[in-house]
Backbone as a ProteinNet text record, in pm:
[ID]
protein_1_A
[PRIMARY]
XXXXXXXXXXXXXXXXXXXXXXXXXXXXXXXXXXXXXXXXXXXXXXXXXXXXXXXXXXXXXXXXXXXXXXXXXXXXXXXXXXXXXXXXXXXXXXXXXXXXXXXXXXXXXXXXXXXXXXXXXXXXXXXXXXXXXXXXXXXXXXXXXXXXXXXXXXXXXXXXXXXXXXXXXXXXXXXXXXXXXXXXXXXXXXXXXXXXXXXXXXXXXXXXXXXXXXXXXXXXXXXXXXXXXXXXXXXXXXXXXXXXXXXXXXXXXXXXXXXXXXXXXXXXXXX
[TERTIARY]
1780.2	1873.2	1791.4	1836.2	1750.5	1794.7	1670.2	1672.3	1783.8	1817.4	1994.7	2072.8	2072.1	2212.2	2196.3	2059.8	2002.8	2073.8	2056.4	2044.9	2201	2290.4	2402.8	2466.9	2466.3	2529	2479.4	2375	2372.9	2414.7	2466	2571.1	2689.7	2724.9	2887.3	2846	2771.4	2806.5	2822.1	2712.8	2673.2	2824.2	2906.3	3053.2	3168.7	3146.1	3263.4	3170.3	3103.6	3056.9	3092.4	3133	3132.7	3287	3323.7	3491	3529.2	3506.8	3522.1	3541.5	3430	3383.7	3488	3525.9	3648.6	3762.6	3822.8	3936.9	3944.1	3834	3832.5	3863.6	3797.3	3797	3909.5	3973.7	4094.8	4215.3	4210.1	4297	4284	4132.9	4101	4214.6	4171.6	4256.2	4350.2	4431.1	4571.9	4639.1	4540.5	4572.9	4560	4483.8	4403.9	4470.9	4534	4533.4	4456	4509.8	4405.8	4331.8	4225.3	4120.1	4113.9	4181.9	4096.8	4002.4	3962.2	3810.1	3856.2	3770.7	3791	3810.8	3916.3	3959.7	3956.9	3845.7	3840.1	3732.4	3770.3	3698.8	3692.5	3794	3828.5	3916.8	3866.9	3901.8	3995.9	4120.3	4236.6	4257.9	4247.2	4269.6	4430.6	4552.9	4669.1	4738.7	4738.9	4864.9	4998.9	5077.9	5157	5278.7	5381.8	5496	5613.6	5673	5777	5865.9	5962.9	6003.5	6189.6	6224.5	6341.7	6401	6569.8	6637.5	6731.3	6786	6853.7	6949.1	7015.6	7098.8	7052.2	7051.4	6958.1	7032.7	6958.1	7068.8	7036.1	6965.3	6887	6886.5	6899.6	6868	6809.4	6750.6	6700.5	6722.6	6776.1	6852.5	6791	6744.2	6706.9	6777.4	6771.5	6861.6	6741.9	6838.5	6738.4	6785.4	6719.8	6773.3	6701.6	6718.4	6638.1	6706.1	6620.6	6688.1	6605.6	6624.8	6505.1	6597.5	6520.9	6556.2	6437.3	6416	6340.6	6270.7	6387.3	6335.9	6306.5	6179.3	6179	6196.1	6259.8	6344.4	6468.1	6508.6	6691.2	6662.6	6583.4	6578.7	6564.4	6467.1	6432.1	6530.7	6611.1	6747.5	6849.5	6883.1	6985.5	6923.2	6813.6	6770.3	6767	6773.1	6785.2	6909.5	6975.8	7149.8	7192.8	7192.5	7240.7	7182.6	7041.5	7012.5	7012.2	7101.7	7165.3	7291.1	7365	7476.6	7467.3	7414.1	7381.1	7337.8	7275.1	7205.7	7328.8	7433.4	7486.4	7632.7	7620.8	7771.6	7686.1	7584.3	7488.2	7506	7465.4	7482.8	7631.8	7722.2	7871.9	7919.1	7878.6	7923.1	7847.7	7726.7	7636	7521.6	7617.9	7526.8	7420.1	7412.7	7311.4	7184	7190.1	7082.2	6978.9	6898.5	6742.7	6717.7	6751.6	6671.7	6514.2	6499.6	6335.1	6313.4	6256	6205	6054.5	6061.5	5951.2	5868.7	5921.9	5881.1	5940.4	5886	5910.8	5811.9	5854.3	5734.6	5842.7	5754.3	5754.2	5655.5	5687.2	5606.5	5689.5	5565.5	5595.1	5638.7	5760.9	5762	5679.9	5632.8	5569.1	5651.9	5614	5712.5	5643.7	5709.3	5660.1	5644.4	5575	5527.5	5423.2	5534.5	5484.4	5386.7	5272.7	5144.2	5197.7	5125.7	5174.5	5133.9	5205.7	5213.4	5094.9	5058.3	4950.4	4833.3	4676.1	4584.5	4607.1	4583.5	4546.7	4428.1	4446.4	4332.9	4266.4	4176.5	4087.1	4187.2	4228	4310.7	4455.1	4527.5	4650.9	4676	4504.2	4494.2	4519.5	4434.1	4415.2	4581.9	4607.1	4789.6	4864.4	4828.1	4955.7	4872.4	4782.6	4711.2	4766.2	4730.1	4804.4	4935.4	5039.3	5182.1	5209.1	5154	5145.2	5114.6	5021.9	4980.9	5068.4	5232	5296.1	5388.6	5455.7	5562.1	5675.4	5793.2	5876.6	5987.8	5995.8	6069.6	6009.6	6079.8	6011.5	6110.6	6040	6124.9	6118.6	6204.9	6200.6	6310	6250.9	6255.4	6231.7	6378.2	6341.5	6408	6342.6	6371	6366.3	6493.5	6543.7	6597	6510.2	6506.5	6579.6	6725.9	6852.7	6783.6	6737.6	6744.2	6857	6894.6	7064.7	7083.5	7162.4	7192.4	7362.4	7407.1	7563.3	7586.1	7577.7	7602.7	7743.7	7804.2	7949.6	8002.7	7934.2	8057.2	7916.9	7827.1	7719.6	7791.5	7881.6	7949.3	7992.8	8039	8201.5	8081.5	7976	7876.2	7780	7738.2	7661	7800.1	7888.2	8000.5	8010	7977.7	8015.7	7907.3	7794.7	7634.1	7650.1	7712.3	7718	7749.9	7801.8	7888.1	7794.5	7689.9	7603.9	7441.9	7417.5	7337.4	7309.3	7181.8	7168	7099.8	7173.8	7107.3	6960.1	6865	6792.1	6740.6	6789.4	6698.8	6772.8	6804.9	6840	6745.4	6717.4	6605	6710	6748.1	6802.5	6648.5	6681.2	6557	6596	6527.7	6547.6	6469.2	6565.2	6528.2	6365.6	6269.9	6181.6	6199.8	6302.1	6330.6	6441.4	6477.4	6521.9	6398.5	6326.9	6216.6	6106.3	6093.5	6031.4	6102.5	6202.7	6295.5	6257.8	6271.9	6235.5	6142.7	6055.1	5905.5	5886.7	5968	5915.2	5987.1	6100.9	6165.2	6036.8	5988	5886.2	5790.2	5739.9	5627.2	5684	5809.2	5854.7	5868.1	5930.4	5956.1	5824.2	5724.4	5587.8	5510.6	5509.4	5474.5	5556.2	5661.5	5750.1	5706.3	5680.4	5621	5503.5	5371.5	5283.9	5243.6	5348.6	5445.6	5400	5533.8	5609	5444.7	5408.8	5314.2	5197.7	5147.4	5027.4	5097.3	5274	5334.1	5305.4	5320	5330.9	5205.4	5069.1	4969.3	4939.5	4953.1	4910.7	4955.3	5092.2	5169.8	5074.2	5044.4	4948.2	4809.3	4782.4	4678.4	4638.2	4786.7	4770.4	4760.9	4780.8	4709	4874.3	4833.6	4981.7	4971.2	5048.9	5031.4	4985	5027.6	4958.5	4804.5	4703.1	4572.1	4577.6	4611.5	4578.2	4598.8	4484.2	4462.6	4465.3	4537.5	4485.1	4386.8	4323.4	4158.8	4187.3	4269.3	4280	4438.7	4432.3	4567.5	4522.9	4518.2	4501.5	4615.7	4692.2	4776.4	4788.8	4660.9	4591.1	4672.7	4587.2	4710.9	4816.4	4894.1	5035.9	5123.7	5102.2	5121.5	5136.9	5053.3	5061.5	4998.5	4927.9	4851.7	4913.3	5082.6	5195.7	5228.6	5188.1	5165.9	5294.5	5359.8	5477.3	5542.5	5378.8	5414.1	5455.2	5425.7	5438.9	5575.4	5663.8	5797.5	5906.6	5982.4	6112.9	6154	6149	6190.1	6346.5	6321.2	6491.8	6605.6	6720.4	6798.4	6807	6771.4	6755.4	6887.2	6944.6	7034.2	6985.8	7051.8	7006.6	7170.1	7121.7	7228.1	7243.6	7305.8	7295.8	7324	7279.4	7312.9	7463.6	7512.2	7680.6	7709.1	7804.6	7859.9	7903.6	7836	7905.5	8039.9	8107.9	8213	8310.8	8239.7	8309.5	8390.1	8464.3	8511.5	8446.6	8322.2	8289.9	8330.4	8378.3	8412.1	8313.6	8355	8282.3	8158.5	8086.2	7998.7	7980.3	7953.1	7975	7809.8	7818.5	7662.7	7662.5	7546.3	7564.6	7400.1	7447.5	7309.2	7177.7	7259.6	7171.6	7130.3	6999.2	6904.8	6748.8	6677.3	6521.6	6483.2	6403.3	6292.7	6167.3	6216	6014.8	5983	5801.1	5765.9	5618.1	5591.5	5432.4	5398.5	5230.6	5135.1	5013.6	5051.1	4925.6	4834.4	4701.7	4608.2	4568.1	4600.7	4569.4	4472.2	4380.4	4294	4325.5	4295.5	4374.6	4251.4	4226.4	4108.3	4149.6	4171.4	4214.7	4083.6	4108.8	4059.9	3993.5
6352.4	6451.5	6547.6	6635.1	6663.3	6784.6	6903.2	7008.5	7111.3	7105.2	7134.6	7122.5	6984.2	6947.9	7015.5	7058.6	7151.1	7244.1	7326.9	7481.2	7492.4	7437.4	7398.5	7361.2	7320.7	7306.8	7369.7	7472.2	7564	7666.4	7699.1	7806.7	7794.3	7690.2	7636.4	7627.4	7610	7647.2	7792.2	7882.4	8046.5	8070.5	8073.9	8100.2	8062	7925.4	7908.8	7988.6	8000.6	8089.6	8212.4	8293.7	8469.2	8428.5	8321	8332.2	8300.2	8215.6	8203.6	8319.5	8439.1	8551.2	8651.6	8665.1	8754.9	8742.9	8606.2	8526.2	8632.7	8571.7	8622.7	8777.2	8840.7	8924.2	9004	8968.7	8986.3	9001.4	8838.2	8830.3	8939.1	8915.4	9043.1	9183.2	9232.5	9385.2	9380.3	9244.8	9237.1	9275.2	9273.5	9255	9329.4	9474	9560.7	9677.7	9791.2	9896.4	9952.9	10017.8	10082.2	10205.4	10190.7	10281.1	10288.5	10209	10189	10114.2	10178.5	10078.1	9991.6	9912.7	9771.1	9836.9	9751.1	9826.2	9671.6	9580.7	9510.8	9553.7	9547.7	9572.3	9781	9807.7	9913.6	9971.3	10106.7	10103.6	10242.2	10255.3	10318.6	10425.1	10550.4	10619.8	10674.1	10635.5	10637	10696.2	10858.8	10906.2	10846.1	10835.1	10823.4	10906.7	10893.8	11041.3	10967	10942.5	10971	11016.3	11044.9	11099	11068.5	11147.2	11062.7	11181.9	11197	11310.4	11269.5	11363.8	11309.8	11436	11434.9	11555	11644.6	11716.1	11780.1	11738.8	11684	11666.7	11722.2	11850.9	11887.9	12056.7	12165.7	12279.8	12334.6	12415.1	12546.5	12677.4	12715.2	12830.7	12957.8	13058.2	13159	13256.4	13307.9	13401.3	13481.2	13609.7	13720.1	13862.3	13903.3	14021.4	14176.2	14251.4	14337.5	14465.7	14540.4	14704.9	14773.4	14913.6	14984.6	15127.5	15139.9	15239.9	15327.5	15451.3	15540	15455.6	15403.8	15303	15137.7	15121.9	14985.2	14896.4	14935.8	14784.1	14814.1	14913.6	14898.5	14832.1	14881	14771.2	14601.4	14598	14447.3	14405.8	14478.6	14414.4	14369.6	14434.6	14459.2	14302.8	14273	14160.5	14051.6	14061.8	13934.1	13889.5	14010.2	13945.6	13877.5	13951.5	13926.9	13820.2	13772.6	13629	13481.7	13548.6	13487.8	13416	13541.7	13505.7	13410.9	13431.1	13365.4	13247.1	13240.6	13077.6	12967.9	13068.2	12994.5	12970.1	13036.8	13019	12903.9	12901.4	12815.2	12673.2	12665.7	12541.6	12473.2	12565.6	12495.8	12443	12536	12502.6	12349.3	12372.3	12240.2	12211.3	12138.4	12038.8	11951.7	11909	11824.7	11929.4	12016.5	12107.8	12094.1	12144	12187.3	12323.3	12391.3	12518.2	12561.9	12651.7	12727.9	12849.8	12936.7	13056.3	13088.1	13099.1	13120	13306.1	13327.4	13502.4	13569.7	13635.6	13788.4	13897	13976.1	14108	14249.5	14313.7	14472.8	14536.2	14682.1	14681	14892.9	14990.5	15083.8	15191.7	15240.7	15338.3	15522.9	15525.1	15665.6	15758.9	15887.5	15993.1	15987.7	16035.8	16065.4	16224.7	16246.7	16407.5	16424	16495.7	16513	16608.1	16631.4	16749.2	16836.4	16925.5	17099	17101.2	17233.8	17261.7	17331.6	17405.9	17472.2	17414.6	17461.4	17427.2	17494.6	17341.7	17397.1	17391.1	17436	17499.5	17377.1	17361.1	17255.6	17231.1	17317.3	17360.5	17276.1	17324.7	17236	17152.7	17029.5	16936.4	16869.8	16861.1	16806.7	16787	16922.9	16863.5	16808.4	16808.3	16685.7	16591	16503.9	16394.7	16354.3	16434	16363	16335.4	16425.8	16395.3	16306.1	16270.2	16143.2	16017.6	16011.6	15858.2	15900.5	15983.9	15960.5	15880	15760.5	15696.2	15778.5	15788.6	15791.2	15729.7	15580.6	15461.8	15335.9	15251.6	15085.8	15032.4	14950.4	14837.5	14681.1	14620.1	14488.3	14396.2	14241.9	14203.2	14033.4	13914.1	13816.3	13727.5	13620.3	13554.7	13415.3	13345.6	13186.1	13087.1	12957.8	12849.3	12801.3	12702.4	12613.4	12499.7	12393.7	12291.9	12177	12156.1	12112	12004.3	11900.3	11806.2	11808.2	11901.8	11942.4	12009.6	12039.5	12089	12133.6	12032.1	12059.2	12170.6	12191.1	12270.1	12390.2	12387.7	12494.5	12655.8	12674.6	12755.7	12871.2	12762.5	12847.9	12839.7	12726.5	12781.5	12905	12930.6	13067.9	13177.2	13165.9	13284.8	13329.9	13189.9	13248.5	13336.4	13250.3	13319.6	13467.9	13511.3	13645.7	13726.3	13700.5	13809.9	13895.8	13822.3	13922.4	13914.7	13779.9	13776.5	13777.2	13808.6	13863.3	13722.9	13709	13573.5	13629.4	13579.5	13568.1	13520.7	13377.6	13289.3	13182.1	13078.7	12921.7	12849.7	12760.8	12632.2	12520.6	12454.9	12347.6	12270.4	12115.3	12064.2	11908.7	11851.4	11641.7	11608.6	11541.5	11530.5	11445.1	11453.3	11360.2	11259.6	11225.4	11024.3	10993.6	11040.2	11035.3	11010.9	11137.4	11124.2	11020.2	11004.5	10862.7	10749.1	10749.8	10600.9	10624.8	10711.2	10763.6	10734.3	10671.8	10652.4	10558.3	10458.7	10349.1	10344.5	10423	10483.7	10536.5	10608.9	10688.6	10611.1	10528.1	10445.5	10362.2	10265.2	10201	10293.5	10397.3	10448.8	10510.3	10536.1	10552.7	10478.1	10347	10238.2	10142.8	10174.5	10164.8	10234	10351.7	10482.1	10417	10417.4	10322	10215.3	10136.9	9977.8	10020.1	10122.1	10199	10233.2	10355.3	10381.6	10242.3	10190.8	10086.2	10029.1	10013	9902.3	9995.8	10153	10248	10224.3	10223.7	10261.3	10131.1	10023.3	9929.2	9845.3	9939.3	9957.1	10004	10132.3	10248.3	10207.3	10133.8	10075.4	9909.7	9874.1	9763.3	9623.4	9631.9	9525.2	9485.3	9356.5	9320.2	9381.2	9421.6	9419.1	9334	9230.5	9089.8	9101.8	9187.5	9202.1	9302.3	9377.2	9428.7	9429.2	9478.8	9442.7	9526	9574.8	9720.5	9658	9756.8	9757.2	9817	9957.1	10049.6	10113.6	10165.6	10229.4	10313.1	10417	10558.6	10646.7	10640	10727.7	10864.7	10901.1	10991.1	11066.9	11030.3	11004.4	10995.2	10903	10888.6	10980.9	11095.3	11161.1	11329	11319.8	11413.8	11556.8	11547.3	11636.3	11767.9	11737.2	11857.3	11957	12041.6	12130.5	12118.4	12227.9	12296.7	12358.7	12458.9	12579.4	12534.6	12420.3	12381.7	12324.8	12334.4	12207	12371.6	12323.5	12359	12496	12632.4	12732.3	12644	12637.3	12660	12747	12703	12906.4	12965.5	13081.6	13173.7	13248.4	13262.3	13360.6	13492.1	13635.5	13748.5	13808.2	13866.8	13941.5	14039.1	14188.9	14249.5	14226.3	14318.4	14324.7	14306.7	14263.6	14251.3	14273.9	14400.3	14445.4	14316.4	14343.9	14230	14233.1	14098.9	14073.3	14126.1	14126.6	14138.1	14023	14056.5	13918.1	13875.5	13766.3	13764.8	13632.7	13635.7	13536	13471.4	13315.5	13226.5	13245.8	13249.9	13253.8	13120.8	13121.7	13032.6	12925.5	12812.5	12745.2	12600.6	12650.2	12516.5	12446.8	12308.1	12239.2	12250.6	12184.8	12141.5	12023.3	11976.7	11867.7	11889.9	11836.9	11815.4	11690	11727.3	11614.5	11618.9	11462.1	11432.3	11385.1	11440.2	11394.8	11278.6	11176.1	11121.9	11143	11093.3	11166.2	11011.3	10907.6	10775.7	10770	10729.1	10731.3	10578.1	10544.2	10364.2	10369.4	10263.3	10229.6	10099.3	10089.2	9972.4	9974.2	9795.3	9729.3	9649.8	9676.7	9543.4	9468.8	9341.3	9196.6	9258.9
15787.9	15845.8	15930.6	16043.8	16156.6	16089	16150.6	16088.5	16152.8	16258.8	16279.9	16187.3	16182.9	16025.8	15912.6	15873.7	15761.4	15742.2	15862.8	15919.4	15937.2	15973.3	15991.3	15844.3	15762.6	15648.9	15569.5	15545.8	15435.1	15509.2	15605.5	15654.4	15640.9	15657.4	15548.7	15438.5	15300.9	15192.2	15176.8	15237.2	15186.1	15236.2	15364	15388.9	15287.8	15275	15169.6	15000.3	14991.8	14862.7	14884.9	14994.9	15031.9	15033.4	15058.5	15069.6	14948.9	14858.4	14699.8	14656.1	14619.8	14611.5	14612	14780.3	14821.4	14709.3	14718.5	14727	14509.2	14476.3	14302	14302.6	14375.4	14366.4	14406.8	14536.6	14556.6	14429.5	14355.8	14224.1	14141	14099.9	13979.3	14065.8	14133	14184.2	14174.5	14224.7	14189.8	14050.6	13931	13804.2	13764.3	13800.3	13759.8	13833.7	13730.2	13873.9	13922.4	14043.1	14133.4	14090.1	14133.2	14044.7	13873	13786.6	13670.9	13610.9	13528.6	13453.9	13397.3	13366.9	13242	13161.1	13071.4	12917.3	12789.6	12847.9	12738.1	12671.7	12539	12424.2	12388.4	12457.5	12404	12289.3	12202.8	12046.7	12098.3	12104.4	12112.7	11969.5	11945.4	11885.5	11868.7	11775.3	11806.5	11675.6	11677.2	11601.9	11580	11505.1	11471.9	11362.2	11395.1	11291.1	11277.9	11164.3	11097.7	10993.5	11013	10966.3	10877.5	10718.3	10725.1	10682.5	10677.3	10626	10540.2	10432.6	10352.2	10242.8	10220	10157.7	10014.3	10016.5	9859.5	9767.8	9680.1	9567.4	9429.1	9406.8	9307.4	9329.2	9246.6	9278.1	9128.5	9255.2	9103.2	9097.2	9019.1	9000.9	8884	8955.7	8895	8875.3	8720	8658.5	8580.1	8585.5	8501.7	8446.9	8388.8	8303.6	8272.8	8300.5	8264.5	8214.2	8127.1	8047.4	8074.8	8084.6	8054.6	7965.8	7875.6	7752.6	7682.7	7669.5	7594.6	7447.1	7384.5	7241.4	7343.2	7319.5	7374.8	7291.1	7142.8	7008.4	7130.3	7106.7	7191.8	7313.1	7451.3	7540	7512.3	7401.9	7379.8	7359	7258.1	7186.6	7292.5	7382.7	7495.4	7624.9	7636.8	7690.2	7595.6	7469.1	7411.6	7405.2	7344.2	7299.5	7492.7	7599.9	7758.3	7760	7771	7778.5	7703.9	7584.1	7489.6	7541	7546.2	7589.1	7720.1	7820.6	7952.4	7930.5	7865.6	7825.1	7769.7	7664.5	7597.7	7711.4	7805.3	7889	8021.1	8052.8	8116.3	8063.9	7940.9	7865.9	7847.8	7845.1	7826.2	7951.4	8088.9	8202.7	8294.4	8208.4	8248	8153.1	8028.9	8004	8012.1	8104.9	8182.5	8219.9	8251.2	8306	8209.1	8297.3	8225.8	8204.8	8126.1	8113.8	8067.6	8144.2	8084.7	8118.9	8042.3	8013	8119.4	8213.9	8316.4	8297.7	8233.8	8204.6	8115	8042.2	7975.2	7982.9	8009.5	7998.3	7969.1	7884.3	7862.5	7923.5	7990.6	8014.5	8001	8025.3	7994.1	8172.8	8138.7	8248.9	8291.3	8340	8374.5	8435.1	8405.1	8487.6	8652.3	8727.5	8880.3	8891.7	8894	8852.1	8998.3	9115.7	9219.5	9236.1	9367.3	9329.9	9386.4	9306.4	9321.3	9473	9526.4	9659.9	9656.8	9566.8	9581.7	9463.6	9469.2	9448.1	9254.6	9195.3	9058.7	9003.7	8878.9	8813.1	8742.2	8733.5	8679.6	8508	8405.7	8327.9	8365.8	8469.9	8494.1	8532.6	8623.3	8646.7	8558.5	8467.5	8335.7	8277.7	8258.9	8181	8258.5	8416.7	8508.4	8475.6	8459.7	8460	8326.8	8226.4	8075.6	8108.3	8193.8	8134.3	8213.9	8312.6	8400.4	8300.9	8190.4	8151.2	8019	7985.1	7880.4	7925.2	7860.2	7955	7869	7977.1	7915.4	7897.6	7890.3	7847.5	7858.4	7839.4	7886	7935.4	7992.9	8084.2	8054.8	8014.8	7946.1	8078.9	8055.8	8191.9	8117.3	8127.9	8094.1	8191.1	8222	8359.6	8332.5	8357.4	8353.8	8440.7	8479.9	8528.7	8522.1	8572.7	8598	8685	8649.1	8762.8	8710.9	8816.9	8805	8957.5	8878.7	8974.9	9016.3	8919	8976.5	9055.6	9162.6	9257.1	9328.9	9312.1	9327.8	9227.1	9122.5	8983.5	9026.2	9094.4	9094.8	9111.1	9202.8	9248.2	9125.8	9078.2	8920.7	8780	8800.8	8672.9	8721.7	8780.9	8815.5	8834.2	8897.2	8841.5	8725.2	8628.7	8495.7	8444.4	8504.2	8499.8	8472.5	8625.5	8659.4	8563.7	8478.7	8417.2	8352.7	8269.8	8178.4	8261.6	8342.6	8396.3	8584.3	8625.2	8748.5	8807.5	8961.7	9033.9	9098.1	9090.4	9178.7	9247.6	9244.2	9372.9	9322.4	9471.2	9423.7	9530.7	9504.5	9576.5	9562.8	9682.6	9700.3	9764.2	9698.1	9731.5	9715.5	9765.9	9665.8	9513.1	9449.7	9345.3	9331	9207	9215.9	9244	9174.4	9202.9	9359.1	9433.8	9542.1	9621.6	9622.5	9704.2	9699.6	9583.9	9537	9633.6	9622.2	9692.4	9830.4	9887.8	10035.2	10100	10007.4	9984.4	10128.3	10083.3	10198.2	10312.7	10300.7	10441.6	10502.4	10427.2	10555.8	10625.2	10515.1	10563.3	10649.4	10672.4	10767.5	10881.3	10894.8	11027.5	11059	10983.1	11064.5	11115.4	11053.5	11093.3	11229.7	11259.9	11404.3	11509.6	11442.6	11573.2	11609.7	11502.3	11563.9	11680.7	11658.9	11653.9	11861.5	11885.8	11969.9	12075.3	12039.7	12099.2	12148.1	12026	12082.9	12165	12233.3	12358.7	12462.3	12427.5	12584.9	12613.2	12535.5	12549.9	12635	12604.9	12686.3	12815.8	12810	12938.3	13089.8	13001.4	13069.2	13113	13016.9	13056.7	13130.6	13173.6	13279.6	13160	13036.8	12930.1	12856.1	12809.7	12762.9	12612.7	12562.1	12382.9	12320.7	12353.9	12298.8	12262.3	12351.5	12348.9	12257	12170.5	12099.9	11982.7	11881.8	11754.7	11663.9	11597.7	11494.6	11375.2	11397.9	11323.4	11225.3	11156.5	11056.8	11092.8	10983.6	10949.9	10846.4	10898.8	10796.4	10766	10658	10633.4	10564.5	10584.1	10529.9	10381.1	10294.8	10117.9	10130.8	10269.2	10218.5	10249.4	10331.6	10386	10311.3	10175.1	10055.6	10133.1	10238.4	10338.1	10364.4	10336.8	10332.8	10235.3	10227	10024.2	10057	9949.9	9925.1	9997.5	10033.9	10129.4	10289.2	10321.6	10438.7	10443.3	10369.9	10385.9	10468.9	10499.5	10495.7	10453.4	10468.1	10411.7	10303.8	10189.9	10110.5	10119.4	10142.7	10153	10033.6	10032.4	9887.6	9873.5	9787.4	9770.5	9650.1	9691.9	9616.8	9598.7	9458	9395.9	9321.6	9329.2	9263.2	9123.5	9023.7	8867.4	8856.2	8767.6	8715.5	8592.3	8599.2	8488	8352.7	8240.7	8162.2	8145.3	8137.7	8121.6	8291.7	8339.4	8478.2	8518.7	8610.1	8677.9	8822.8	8832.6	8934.2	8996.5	9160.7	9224.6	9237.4	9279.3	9299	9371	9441	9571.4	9578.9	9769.7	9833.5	9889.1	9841.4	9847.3	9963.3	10019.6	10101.4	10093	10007.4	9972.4	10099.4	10190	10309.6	10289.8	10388.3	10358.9	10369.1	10355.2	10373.2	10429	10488.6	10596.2	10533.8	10513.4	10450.3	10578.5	10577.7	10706.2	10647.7	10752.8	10690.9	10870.2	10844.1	10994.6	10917.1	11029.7	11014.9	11145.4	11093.7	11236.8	11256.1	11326	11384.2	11472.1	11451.5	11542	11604	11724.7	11806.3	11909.2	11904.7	11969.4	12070.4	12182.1	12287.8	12361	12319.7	12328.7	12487
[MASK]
+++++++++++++++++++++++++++++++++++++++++++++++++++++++++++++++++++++++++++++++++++++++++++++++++++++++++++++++++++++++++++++++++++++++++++++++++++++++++++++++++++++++++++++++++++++++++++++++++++++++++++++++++++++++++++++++++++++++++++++++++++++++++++++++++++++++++++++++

């Protein structure tokens, strides 16, 4: 072969090799959007939240009592027989309940013995300071727990409450074993959200879902990460003292609901 034909056909291969070249490269861009990086073998960091709601079906109901009297036997006496009685009109109206005794205390009252306008004598310091640490009565104070799944009759049993005893607080909330059942509601709809996101994410990133792999699933304990203090304010209700044997109307209760929430962290690897 003459060295023309040489020189001449390795200039048609190096051309069709720079046009091969183009032609790939062309494809690749097509596939790829414009101006992003390669995203194979990238590890995707992906929150996830769900969440489920459901009607309270459980409350707790605080009741309480207090005297205060010069003889602290007569105050004691006057809080035992009232939370007697209360307990025992508690128990007829709802059976089913749970009662408990969350507090008692005595405790002693002091006079308020305002300071002289003018400057005393080292002498009359001394006798306001004593008649200050004489009490002159006590104060007795006993306080009771209702958790109750009646809710409907809740209304007309705390009326009856009222009569000898004082409301102080109700907590509408889900029962243990509800929330228990709820259990895997949550975990399914957090596990969808997941699901959900790793498709946007790989939307976004030009990649089919198909390429991706979850590596971990952290549900960080299950989503226990939420104290107490963090849920839901409960609605509280407050009430003044009630004459015993009064006639008190119903008051008016509205359960509501609660939202359990869970919070999972996925790691997601595309191929």
């Amino acid at each position: 072969m003459s060295c023309k034909k040489l020189i001449l056909l390795s200039a048609l291969t190096l051309a069709f090799g720079l046009h091969a070249g183009a032609q790939a490269q062309t494809v690749a861009a097509a596939h790829t959007p414009a101006g992003a990086a390669t995203t194979a073998g990238t590890l995707v960091i992906v929150p996830a939240f769900g969440e489920v709601k459901r009607a309270n079906d459980e409350a707790s109901v605080t009741f309480s009592v207090e005297e205060q009297d010069k003889d602290r036997a007569a105050a004691t006496a006057r809080v035992n027989q009232k939370m007697k009685q209360g307990t025992d009109i508690l128990r007829r109206a709802d059976p089913q309940a749970e009662l408990k005794t969350v507090n008692y205390s005595t405790y002693p009252v002091y006079p308020e013995i305002p300071d002289s306008p003018r400057p005393l004598s080292a002498q009359e310091q001394a006798r306001q300071e004593a008649a200050r640490r004489i009490p002159i009565g006590w104060r007795v104070s006993q306080m009771l727990e209702v958790r109750t799944r009646s809710l409907a009759a809740l209304p007309k049993t705390v009326a009856a409450a009222q009569k000898v005893l004082n409301l102080n607080g109700i907590d509408y909330h889900l029962s243990p074993a509800l929330e228990k059942q709820l259990d895997d509601e949550r975990i399914g709809a957090t596990y969808r959200n997941l699901n959900e996101r790793i498709a946007s994410i790989a939307r976004a990133m030009g990649r089919s879902v198909n390429d991706a792999v979850i590596d971990t699933v952290d549900f960080e304990g299950s989503g226990n990460y939420v104290d107490q203090a963090a849920r839901p304010a409960a609605p509280m209700m407050r009430s003044l003292a009630k004459q015993a044997d009064a006639e008190v109307p119903e008051p008016s209760f509205e359960p509501g609901e609660t939202t359990l929430q869970m919070r999972l962290v996925g790691k997601v690897r595309f191929r």
